[in-house]
C-alpha positions as YAML, in Angstrom:
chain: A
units: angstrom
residues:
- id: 1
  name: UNK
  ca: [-26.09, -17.26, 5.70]
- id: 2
  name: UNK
  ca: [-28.98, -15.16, 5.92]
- id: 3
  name: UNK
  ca: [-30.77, -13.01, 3.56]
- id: 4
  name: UNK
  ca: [-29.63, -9.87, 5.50]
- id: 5
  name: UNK
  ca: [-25.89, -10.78, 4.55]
- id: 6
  name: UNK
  ca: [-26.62, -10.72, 0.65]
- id: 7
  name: UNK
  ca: [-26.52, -6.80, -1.21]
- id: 8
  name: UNK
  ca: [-29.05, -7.18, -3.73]
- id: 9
  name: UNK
  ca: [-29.89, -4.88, -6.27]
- id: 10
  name: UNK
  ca: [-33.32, -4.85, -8.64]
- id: 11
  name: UNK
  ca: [-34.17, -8.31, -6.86]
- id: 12
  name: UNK
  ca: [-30.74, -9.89, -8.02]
- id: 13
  name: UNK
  ca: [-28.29, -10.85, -5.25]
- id: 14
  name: UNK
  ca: [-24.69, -8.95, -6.35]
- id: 15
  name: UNK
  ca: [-22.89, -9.87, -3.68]
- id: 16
  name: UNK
  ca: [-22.52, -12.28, -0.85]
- id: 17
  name: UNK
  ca: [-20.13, -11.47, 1.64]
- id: 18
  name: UNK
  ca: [-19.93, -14.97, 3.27]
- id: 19
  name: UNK
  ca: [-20.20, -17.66, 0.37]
- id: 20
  name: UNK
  ca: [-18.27, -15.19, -1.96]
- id: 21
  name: UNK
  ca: [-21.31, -15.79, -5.15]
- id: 22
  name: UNK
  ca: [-20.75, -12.81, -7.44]
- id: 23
  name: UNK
  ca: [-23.50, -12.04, -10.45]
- id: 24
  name: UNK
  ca: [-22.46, -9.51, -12.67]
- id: 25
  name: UNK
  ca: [-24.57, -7.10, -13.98]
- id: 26
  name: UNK
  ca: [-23.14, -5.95, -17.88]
- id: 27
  name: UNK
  ca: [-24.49, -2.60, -17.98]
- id: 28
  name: UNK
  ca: [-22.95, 0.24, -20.11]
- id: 29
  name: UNK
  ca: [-22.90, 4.01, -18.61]
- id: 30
  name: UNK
  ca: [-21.43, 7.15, -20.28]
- id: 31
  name: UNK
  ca: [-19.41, 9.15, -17.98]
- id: 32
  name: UNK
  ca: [-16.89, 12.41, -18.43]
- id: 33
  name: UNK
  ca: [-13.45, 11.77, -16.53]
- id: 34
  name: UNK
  ca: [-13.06, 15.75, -14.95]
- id: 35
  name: UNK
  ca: [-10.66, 16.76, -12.44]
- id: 36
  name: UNK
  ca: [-9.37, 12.92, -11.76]
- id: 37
  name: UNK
  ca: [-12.50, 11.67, -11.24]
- id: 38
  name: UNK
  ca: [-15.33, 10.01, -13.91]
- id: 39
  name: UNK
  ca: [-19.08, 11.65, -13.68]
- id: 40
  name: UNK
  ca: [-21.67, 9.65, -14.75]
- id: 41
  name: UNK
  ca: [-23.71, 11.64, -17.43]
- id: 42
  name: UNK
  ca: [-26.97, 10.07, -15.79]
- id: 43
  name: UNK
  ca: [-27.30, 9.34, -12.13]
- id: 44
  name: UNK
  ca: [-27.08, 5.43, -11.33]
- id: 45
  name: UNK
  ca: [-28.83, 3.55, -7.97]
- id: 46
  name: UNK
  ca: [-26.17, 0.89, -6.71]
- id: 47
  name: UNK
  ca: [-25.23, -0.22, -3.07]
- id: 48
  name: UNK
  ca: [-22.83, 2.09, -1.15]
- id: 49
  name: UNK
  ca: [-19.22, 0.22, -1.80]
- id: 50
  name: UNK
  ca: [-20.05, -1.71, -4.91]
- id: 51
  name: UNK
  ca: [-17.18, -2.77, -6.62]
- id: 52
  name: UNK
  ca: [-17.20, -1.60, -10.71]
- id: 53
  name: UNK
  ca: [-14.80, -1.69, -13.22]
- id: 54
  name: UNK
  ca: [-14.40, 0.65, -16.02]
- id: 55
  name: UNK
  ca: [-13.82, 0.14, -19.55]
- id: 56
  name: UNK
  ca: [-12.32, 3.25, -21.22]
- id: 57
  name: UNK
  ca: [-13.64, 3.91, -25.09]
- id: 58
  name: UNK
  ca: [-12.52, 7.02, -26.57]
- id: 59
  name: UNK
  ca: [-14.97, 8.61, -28.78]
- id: 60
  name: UNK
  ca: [-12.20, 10.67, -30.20]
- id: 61
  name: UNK
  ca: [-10.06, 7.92, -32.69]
- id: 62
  name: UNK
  ca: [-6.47, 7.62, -31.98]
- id: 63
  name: UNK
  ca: [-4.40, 9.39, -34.54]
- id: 64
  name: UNK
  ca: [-1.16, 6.62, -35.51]
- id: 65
  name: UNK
  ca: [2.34, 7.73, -33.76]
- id: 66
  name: UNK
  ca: [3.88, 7.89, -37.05]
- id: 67
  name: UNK
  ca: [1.83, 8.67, -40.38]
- id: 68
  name: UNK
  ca: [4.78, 9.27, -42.38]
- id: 69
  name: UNK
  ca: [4.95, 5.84, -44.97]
- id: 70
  name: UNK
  ca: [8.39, 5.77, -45.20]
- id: 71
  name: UNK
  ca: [8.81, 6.81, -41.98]
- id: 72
  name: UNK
  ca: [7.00, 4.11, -40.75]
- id: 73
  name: UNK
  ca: [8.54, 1.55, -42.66]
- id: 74
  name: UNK
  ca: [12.00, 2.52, -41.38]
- id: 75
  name: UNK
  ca: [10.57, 2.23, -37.55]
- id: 76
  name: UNK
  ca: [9.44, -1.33, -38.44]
- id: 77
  name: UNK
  ca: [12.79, -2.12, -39.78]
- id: 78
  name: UNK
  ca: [14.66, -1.38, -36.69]
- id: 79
  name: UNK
  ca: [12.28, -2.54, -34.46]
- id: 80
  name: UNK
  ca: [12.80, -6.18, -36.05]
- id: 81
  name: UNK
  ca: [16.42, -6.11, -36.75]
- id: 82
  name: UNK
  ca: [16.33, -5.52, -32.83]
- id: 83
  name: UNK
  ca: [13.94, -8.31, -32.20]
- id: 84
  name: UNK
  ca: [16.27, -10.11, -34.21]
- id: 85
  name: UNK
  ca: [19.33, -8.75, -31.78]
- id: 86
  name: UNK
  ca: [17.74, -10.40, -28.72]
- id: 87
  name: UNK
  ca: [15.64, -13.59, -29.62]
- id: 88
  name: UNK
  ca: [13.71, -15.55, -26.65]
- id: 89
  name: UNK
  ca: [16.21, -18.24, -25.50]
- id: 90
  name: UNK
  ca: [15.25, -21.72, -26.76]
- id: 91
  name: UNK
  ca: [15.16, -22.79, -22.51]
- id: 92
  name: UNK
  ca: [13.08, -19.65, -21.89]
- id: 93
  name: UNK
  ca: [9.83, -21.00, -19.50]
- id: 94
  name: UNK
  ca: [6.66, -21.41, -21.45]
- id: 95
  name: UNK
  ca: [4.03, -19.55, -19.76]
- id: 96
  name: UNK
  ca: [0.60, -21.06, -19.23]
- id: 97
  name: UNK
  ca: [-2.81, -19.55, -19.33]
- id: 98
  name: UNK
  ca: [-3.21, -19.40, -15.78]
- id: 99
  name: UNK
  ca: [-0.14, -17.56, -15.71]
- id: 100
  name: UNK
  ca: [-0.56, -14.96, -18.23]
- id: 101
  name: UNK
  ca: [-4.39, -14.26, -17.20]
- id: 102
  name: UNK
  ca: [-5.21, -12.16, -14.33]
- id: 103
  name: UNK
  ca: [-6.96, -14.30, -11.25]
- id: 104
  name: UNK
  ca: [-8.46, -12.88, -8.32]
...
């Protein structure tokens, strides 16, 4: 491997295509999501084609689907009389954590 085969950014290497070493870089960025598409509120240097992944937070807090008490309390009450309805089968397959965690 050479040094022209690793994308580096601020002196860190990111990425290298042939021995697959990834460094992450946590970095937080405000963005506004217009016309399917997010736009960073300040402009941002990385490599053409880096991968990033996006965490959404809302600024705006989530009103509850149902704010009625008793209204609420009902929902509950059928949802676990129907939990109750269909219970996991005692030979269901336990999952492990490889299984339930994402790998790439």
């Amino acid at each position: 491997m050479t040094a022209s085969d690793d994308i580096t950014y601020n002196g860190n290497i990111v990425k290298s295509p042939k021995s697959k070493i990834e460094f992450y870089l946590p970095e937080s960025l405000k963005a506004i999501y217009h016309n399917g598409a997010f736009i960073l509120e300040t402009p941002y240097d990385l490599p053409e084609g880096t991968e990033v992944e996006i965490v959404i937070k809302s600024s705006q807090p989530l009103q509850p689907p149902i704010s009625d008490p008793g209204e609420k309390q009902r929902f509950l009450k059928s949802l676990v009389e129907r939990m109750q309805q269909n219970p996991i089968p005692l030979n269901a397959p336990r999952f492990t954590r490889e299984m339930l965690h994402e790998r790439r």
